[in-house]
VEXVOFI-124237 format. One record per residue (C-alpha): residue number from 1; residue in one letter; x, y, z. Coordinates in Angstrom, 1 decimal, decimal comma. Example, Ala and Ser with C-alpha at 12.3 -4.5 7.8 and 13.67 -1.06 7.14 Angstrom:
BEGIN
nr:1&rest:a&east:12,3&north:-4,5&up:7,8
nr:2&rest:s&east:13,7&north:-1,1&up:7,1
//
This chain:
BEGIN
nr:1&rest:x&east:11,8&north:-12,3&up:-43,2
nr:2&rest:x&east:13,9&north:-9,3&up:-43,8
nr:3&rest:x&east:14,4&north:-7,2&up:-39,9
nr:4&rest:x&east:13,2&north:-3,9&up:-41,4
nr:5&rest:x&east:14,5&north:-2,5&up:-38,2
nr:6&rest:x&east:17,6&north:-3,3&up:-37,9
nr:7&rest:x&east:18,0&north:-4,8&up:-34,7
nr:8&rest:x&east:20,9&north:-7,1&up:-34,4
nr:9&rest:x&east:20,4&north:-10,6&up:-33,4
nr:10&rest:x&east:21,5&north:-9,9&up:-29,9
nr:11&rest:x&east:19,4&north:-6,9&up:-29,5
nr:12&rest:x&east:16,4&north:-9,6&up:-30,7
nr:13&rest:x&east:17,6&north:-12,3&up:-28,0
nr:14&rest:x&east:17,2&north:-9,1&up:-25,5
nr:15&rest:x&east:14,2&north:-8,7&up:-26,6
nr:16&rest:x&east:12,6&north:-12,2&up:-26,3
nr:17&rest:x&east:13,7&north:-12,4&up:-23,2
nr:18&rest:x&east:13,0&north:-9,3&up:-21,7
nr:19&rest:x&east:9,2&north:-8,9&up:-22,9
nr:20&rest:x&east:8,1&north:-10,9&up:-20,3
nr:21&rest:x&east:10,3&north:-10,7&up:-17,5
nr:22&rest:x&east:11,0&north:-7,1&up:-17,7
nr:23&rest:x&east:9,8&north:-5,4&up:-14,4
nr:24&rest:x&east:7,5&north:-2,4&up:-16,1
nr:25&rest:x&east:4,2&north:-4,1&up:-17,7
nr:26&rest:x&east:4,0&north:-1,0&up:-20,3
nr:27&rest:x&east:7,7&north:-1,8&up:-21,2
nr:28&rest:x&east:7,0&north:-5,2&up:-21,8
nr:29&rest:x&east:4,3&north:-4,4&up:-23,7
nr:30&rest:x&east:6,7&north:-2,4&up:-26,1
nr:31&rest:x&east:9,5&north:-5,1&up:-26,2
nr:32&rest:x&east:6,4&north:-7,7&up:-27,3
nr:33&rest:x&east:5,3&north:-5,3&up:-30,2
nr:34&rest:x&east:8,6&north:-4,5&up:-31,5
nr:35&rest:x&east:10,2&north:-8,2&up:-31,3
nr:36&rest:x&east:6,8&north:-8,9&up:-33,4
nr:37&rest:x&east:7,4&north:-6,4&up:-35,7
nr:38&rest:x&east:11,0&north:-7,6&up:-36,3
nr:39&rest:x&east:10,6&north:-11,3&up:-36,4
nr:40&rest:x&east:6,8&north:-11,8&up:-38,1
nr:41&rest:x&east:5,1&north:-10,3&up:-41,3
nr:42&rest:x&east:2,1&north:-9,4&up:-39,0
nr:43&rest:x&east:0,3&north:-6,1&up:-39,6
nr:44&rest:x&east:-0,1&north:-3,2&up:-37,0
nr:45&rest:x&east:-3,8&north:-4,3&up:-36,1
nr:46&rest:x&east:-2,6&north:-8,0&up:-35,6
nr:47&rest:x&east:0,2&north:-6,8&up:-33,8
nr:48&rest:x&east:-2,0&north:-4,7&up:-31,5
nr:49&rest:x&east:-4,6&north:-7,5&up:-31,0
nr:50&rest:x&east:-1,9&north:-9,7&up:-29,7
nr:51&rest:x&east:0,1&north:-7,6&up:-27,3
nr:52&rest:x&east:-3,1&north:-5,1&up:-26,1
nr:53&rest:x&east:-2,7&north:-2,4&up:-26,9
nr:54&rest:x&east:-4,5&north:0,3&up:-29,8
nr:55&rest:x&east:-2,6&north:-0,2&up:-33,2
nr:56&rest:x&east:-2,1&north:3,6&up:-33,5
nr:57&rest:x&east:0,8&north:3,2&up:-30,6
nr:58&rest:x&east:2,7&north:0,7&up:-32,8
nr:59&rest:x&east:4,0&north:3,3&up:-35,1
nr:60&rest:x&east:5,4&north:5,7&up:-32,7
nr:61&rest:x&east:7,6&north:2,6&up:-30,8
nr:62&rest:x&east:8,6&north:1,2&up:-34,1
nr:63&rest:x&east:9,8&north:5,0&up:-34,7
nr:64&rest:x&east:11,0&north:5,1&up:-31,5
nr:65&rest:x&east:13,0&north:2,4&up:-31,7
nr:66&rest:x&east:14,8&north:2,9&up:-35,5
nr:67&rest:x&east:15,3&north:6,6&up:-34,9
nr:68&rest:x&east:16,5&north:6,1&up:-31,2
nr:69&rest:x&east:17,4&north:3,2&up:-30,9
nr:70&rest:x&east:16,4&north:0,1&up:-28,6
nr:71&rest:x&east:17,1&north:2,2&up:-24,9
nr:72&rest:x&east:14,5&north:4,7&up:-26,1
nr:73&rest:x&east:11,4&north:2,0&up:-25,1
nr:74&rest:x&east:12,8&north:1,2&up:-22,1
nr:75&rest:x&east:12,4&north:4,9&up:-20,8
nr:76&rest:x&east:9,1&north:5,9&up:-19,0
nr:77&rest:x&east:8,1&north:9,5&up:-18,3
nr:78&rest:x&east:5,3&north:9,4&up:-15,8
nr:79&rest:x&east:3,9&north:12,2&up:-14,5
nr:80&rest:x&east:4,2&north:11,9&up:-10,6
nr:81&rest:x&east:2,9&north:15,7&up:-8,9
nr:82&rest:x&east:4,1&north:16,4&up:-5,6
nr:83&rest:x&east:2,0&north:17,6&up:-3,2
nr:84&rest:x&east:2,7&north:21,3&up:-1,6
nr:85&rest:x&east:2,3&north:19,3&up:2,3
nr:86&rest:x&east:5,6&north:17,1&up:1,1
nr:87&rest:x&east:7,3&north:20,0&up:2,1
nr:88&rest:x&east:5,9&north:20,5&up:5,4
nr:89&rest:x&east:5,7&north:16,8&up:6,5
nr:90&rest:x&east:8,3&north:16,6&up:8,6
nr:91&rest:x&east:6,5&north:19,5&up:10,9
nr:92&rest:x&east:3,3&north:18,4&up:10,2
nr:93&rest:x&east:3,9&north:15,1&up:11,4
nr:94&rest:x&east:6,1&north:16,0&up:14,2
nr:95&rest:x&east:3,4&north:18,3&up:15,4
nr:96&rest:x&east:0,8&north:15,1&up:15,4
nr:97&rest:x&east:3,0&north:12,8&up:17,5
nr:98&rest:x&east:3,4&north:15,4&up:20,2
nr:99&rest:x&east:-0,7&north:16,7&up:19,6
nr:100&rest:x&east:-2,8&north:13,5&up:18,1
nr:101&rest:x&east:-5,2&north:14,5&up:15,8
nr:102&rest:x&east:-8,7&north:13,0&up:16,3
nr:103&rest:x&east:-10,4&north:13,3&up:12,6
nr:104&rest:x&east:-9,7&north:14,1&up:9,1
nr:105&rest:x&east:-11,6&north:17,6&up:9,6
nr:106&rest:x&east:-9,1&north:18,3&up:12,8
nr:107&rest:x&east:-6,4&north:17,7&up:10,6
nr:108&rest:x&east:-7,1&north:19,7&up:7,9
nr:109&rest:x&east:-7,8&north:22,7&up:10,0
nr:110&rest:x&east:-4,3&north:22,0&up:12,1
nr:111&rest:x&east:-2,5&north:21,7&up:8,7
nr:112&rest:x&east:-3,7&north:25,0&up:7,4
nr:113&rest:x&east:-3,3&north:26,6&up:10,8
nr:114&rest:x&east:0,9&north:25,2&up:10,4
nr:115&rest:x&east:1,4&north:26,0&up:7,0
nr:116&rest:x&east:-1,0&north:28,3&up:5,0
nr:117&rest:x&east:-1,9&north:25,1&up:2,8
nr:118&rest:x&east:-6,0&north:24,3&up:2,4
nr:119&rest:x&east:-6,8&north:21,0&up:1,3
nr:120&rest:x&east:-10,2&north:18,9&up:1,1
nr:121&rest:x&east:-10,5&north:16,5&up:3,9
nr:122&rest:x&east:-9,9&north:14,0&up:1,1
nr:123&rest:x&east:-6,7&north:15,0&up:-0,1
nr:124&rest:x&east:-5,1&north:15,3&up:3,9
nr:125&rest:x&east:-6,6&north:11,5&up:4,2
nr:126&rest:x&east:-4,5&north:10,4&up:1,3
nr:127&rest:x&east:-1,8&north:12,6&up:2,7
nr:128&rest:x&east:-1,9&north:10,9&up:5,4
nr:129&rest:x&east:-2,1&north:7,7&up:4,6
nr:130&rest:x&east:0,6&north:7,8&up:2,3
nr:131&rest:x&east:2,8&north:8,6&up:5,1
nr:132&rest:x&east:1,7&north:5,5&up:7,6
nr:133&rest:x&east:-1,2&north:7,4&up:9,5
nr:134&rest:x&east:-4,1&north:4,8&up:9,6
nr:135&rest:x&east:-7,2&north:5,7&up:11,2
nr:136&rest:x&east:-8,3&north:3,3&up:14,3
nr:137&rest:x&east:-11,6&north:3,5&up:16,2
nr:138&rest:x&east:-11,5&north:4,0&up:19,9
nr:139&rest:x&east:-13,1&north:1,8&up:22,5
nr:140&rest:x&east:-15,5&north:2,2&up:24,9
nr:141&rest:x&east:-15,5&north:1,7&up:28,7
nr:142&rest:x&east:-18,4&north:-0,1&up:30,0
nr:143&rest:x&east:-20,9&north:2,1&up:31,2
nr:144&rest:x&east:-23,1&north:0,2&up:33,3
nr:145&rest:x&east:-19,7&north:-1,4&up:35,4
nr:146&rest:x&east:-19,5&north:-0,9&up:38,9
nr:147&rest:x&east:-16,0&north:-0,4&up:39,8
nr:148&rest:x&east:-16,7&north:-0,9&up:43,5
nr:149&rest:x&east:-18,1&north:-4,5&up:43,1
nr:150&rest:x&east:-15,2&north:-5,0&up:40,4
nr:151&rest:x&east:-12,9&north:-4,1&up:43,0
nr:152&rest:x&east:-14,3&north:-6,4&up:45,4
nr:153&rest:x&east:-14,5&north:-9,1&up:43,2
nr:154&rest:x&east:-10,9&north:-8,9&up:42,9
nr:155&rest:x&east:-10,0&north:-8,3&up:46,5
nr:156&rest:x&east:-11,8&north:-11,2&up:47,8
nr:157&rest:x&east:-12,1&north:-13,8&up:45,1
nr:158&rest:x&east:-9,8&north:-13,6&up:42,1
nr:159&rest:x&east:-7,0&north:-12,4&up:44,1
nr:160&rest:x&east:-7,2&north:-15,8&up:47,0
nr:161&rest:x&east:-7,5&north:-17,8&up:44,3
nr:162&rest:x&east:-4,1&north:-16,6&up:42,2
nr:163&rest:x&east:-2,8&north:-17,0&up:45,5
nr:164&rest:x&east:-3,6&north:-21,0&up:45,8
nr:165&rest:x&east:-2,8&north:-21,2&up:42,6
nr:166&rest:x&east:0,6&north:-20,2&up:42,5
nr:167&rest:x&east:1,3&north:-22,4&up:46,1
nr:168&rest:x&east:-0,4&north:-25,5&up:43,8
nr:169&rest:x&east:-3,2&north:-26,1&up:45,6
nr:170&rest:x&east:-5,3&north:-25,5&up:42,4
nr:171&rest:x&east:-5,6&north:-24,6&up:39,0
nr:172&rest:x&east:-7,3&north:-21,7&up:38,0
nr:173&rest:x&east:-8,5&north:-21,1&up:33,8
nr:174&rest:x&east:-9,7&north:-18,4&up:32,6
nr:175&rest:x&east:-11,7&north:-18,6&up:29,2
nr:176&rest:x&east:-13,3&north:-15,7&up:27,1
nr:177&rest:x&east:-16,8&north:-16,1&up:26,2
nr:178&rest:x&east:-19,5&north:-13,6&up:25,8
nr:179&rest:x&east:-18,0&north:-12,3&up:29,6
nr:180&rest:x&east:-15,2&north:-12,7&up:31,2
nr:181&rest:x&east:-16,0&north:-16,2&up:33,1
nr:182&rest:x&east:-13,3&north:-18,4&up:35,3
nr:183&rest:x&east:-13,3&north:-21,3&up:36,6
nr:184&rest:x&east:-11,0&north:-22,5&up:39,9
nr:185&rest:x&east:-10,7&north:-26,5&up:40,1
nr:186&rest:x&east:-9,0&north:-27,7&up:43,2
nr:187&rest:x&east:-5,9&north:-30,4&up:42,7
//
């Protein structure tokens, strides 16, 4: 089978190799089609069937590769947009750890407020979860507890039986149930 694009026989061993264990999945893809191309008399839509891709790509790497040669497929230029806040962050940020925000809403209107820059409460969530922020929900305190009788309980029960505890007089357990339940057992 004649290697109508001149690859050497190195370049072809690269090739073999590489389309599977290269790191990008697009770049694979590439290597796959082209060490096709050069080693089988399969067609473009055959070619394109196998690797996964649409058969009008195939034509662009196989001129890719004879008219640039085999480092030309191996190059990727994807479009990654910064965001304006990137160049804030290190204020914005600063400014949260010292004043925590409490929504999404808050932090859009603080970020404007610091740098002139509106975005949708959507965009500053992504923003900030990009950067680490996670969002947690805060507890409650009971409402119905009565800290008085909580304080008692401690004063005159839990607290004596630590103490006997520790001496070895008995062994105190503490489980977690529904409540908050303990147990003292005497040695």
């Amino acid at each position: 089978m004649p290697n109508l694009l001149n690859l050497s026989a190195e370049e072809i061993q690269q090739i073999k190799i590489e389309r599977y264990t290269y790191g990008d999945i697009m770049i694979q893809k590439r290597l796959n089609a082209i060490y096709l191309m050069a080693v089988t008399d399969l067609n473009d839509c055959q070619i394109a069937e196998i690797v996964g891709c649409h058969r009008n790509i195939l034509p662009d790497w196989r001129d890719k590769c004879l008219y640039q040669g085999l480092p030309s497929l191996y190059v990727n230029h994807y479009h990654k947009p910064e965001s304006e806040l990137e160049q804030h962050s290190q204020s914005i940020f600063s400014h949260f750890d010292e004043h925590p925000i409490q929504s999404v809403n808050q932090a859009v209107a603080v970020i404007e407020e610091l740098t002139g820059i509106k975005r949708s409460p959507t965009q500053i969530r992504q923003f900030l979860l990009r950067h680490g922020y996670k969002w947690r929900k805060m507890g409650q305190i009971p409402g119905k507890a009565d800290v008085e009788e909580q304080k008692t309980w401690l004063k005159n029960t839990l607290e004596p039986s630590i103490e006997l505890a520790q001496k070895g007089l008995c062994h105190l357990f503490f489980a977690m149930l529904h409540i908050l339940h303990w147990e003292l057992f005497f040695a």
